[in-house]
C-alpha angles and dihedrals in degrees: 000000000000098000089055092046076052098049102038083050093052085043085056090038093056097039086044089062098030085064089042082052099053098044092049093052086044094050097031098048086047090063101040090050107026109215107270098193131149123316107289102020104133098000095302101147119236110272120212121246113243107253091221143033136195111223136187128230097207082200091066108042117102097187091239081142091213091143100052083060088042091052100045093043092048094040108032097016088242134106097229121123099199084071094054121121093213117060135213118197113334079198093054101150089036089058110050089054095051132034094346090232122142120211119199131196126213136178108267092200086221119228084245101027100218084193100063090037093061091051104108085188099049089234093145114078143167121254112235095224105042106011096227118152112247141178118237108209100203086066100038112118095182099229089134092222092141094047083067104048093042101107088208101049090235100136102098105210107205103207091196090057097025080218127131124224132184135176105283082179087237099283088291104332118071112204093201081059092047096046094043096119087187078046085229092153121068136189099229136159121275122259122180089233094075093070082071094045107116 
Protein backbone atom coordinates (compact mmCIF):
# COMPACT_ATOMS: atom_id res chain seq x y z
CA UNK A 1 0.00 0.00 0.00
CA UNK A 2 2.90 2.29 0.73
CA UNK A 3 4.86 1.61 -2.31
CA UNK A 4 1.50 2.65 -4.61
CA UNK A 5 0.84 5.89 -2.45
CA UNK A 6 4.58 6.19 -3.50
CA UNK A 7 4.17 5.56 -6.91
CA UNK A 8 0.89 7.33 -7.62
CA UNK A 9 2.70 10.42 -5.74
CA UNK A 10 5.77 10.23 -7.90
CA UNK A 11 3.02 9.70 -11.09
CA UNK A 12 1.26 13.46 -9.70
CA UNK A 13 4.58 14.76 -8.96
CA UNK A 14 5.83 14.18 -12.52
CA UNK A 15 2.78 15.17 -14.24
CA UNK A 16 2.65 18.33 -11.64
CA UNK A 17 6.05 19.60 -13.08
CA UNK A 18 5.66 18.29 -16.59
CA UNK A 19 2.58 20.83 -16.80
CA UNK A 20 5.07 23.89 -14.70
CA UNK A 21 7.57 22.97 -17.49
CA UNK A 22 5.49 23.45 -20.23
CA UNK A 23 3.96 26.65 -19.19
CA UNK A 24 7.35 28.19 -18.39
CA UNK A 25 8.86 27.24 -21.91
CA UNK A 26 5.22 28.57 -23.52
CA UNK A 27 5.28 31.72 -21.71
CA UNK A 28 8.98 32.13 -21.61
CA UNK A 29 9.70 31.39 -25.31
CA UNK A 30 6.71 33.90 -26.13
CA UNK A 31 8.39 36.34 -24.75
CA UNK A 32 11.67 35.63 -25.88
CA UNK A 33 10.25 35.30 -29.79
CA UNK A 34 7.32 37.25 -30.01
CA UNK A 35 4.61 35.37 -32.60
CA UNK A 36 5.25 36.57 -35.85
CA UNK A 37 1.99 35.22 -37.59
CA UNK A 38 -0.07 36.60 -40.54
CA UNK A 39 -1.08 40.75 -40.94
CA UNK A 40 -3.41 41.47 -38.53
CA UNK A 41 -2.87 38.40 -35.88
CA UNK A 42 -2.75 40.23 -32.24
CA UNK A 43 -3.21 43.69 -33.38
CA UNK A 44 0.36 43.66 -36.08
CA UNK A 45 -0.93 46.16 -39.18
CA UNK A 46 -0.89 44.98 -42.36
CA UNK A 47 2.36 45.62 -43.87
CA UNK A 48 2.60 46.27 -47.58
CA UNK A 49 4.26 44.03 -49.70
CA UNK A 50 7.64 45.73 -51.61
CA UNK A 51 6.76 46.24 -55.03
CA UNK A 52 10.50 44.95 -56.22
CA UNK A 53 13.40 42.50 -55.29
CA UNK A 54 16.82 42.11 -56.21
CA UNK A 55 17.71 38.38 -56.81
CA UNK A 56 20.78 36.46 -57.48
CA UNK A 57 21.49 33.55 -60.57
CA UNK A 58 23.95 31.72 -58.85
CA UNK A 59 24.97 30.36 -62.98
CA UNK A 60 25.95 33.53 -63.82
CA UNK A 61 27.83 34.87 -61.03
CA UNK A 62 31.30 34.89 -61.30
CA UNK A 63 32.12 36.13 -57.49
CA UNK A 64 33.83 38.97 -58.69
CA UNK A 65 31.94 40.69 -55.39
CA UNK A 66 31.59 44.04 -57.24
CA UNK A 67 28.51 44.61 -55.79
CA UNK A 68 29.39 44.13 -52.33
CA UNK A 69 32.14 47.45 -53.12
CA UNK A 70 29.31 49.12 -55.11
CA UNK A 71 26.93 48.71 -52.17
CA UNK A 72 29.24 49.89 -49.30
CA UNK A 73 30.60 52.92 -51.37
CA UNK A 74 27.10 53.96 -52.35
CA UNK A 75 25.59 53.17 -48.75
CA UNK A 76 28.09 53.78 -46.35
CA UNK A 77 30.61 55.95 -48.74
CA UNK A 78 33.43 53.05 -48.20
CA UNK A 79 34.56 50.79 -50.02
CA UNK A 80 34.24 47.86 -47.40
CA UNK A 81 32.28 44.89 -48.19
CA UNK A 82 31.80 43.65 -44.82
CA UNK A 83 29.53 46.57 -44.52
CA UNK A 84 27.34 45.54 -47.83
CA UNK A 85 24.00 44.94 -47.60
CA UNK A 86 24.10 42.09 -50.60
CA UNK A 87 26.43 38.95 -49.99
CA UNK A 88 28.46 36.72 -52.17
CA UNK A 89 29.50 33.73 -50.90
CA UNK A 90 29.84 33.75 -46.97
CA UNK A 91 31.98 30.63 -47.87
CA UNK A 92 34.22 32.63 -50.33
CA UNK A 93 37.37 30.80 -50.03
CA UNK A 94 35.29 27.40 -49.66
CA UNK A 95 33.85 28.03 -52.69
CA UNK A 96 36.62 28.86 -55.34
CA UNK A 97 38.37 25.55 -54.43
CA UNK A 98 35.45 23.58 -54.83
CA UNK A 99 32.18 23.90 -57.47
CA UNK A 100 33.02 27.24 -58.45
CA UNK A 101 29.33 28.37 -57.61
CA UNK A 102 28.61 31.58 -56.05
CA UNK A 103 25.90 31.89 -53.96
CA UNK A 104 24.51 35.38 -53.20
CA UNK A 105 22.31 36.53 -50.66
CA UNK A 106 19.61 39.48 -51.00
CA UNK A 107 17.26 40.89 -49.01
CA UNK A 108 13.84 39.02 -49.70
CA UNK A 109 11.87 41.77 -48.30
CA UNK A 110 9.82 39.15 -46.76
CA UNK A 111 5.60 39.34 -47.09
CA UNK A 112 5.74 39.82 -42.83
CA UNK A 113 8.66 41.13 -42.43
CA UNK A 114 9.79 39.30 -39.03
CA UNK A 115 12.66 42.03 -38.98
CA UNK A 116 10.71 44.96 -38.68
CA UNK A 117 8.07 42.98 -36.17
CA UNK A 118 10.83 42.24 -33.52
CA UNK A 119 11.92 45.95 -33.50
CA UNK A 120 10.66 47.26 -30.13
CA UNK A 121 11.72 50.86 -31.50
CA UNK A 122 10.02 50.73 -34.98
CA UNK A 123 13.01 51.49 -36.43
CA UNK A 124 12.36 49.43 -39.34
CA UNK A 125 9.90 51.10 -41.98
CA UNK A 126 8.72 50.82 -45.19
CA UNK A 127 9.73 53.01 -47.65
CA UNK A 128 6.50 54.83 -49.53
CA UNK A 129 7.83 54.45 -52.96
CA UNK A 130 9.20 51.19 -53.04
CA UNK A 131 8.06 49.55 -49.93
CA UNK A 132 11.19 48.25 -49.03
CA UNK A 133 11.87 47.72 -45.48
CA UNK A 134 14.19 49.76 -44.36
CA UNK A 135 15.99 50.68 -41.25
CA UNK A 136 15.81 54.54 -40.04
CA UNK A 137 19.15 55.37 -38.02
CA UNK A 138 18.03 58.05 -36.10
CA UNK A 139 15.66 55.43 -34.32
CA UNK A 140 17.95 52.47 -34.17
CA UNK A 141 18.65 51.46 -30.76
CA UNK A 142 21.01 48.63 -31.73
CA UNK A 143 19.60 45.94 -29.67
CA UNK A 144 19.76 43.40 -32.98
CA UNK A 145 16.83 42.17 -32.34
CA UNK A 146 15.89 42.04 -36.02
CA UNK A 147 19.14 40.43 -37.03
CA UNK A 148 17.87 37.73 -35.17
CA UNK A 149 14.79 37.39 -36.25
CA UNK A 150 15.84 37.93 -40.14
CA UNK A 151 15.50 34.23 -41.56
CA UNK A 152 17.94 35.05 -43.88
CA UNK A 153 20.47 36.56 -41.76
CA UNK A 154 20.36 39.86 -44.02
CA UNK A 155 20.32 42.58 -41.24
CA UNK A 156 23.85 43.58 -41.09
CA UNK A 157 24.47 44.72 -37.20
CA UNK A 158 27.61 47.29 -37.24
CA UNK A 159 29.29 46.87 -33.29
CA UNK A 160 31.39 50.28 -33.76
CA UNK A 161 28.33 52.10 -34.39
CA UNK A 162 25.89 49.60 -32.40
CA UNK A 163 23.49 50.54 -35.53
CA UNK A 164 21.62 48.18 -37.67
CA UNK A 165 21.45 48.45 -41.61
CA UNK A 166 19.50 46.42 -44.27
CA UNK A 167 18.99 46.65 -48.43
CA UNK A 168 16.50 49.54 -48.93
CA UNK A 169 17.02 48.66 -52.57
CA UNK A 170 18.23 52.60 -53.13
CA UNK A 171 15.21 54.07 -53.13
CA UNK A 172 14.44 52.16 -56.82
CA UNK A 173 17.47 51.78 -58.17
CA UNK A 174 19.85 49.17 -56.60
CA UNK A 175 23.71 50.00 -57.33
CA UNK A 176 24.89 46.03 -56.63
CA UNK A 177 22.29 45.36 -59.69
CA UNK A 178 23.80 48.16 -61.79
CA UNK A 179 27.48 47.21 -61.17
CA UNK A 180 26.83 43.16 -61.67
CA UNK A 181 29.26 42.74 -64.77
CA UNK A 182 27.78 38.75 -65.10
CA UNK A 183 24.67 40.66 -64.67
CA UNK A 184 23.76 37.91 -61.84
CA UNK A 185 21.55 40.33 -59.96
CA UNK A 186 18.81 41.39 -61.20
CA UNK A 187 16.06 44.25 -60.20
CA UNK A 188 12.65 41.99 -60.52
CA UNK A 189 9.16 42.16 -59.24
CA UNK A 190 8.27 40.83 -55.87
CA UNK A 191 6.64 37.51 -55.47
CA UNK A 192 5.74 36.12 -52.12
CA UNK A 193 7.72 32.90 -53.04
CA UNK A 194 10.63 34.27 -52.64
CA UNK A 195 10.20 34.54 -48.56
CA UNK A 196 10.66 30.29 -48.83
CA UNK A 197 13.81 30.51 -51.40
CA UNK A 198 17.11 28.94 -49.44
Amino acid sequence: MESRERKEMNRRCFLRQSMIGIGVVAVGGSVVFPYNGPSGAFGYPAIPNATMVVMHNSALCIGCRRCEVACSTMREGASQPSRARVFIDRRYQESIWTDGQFTGETCRQCEEAPCLRACPAEAIKVDEKTKARYVDLKVCNGLGNCQRACPFNMVNYFEDERKARKCDLCGGAPECVKQCPATALRYVKWDPRYDDLD
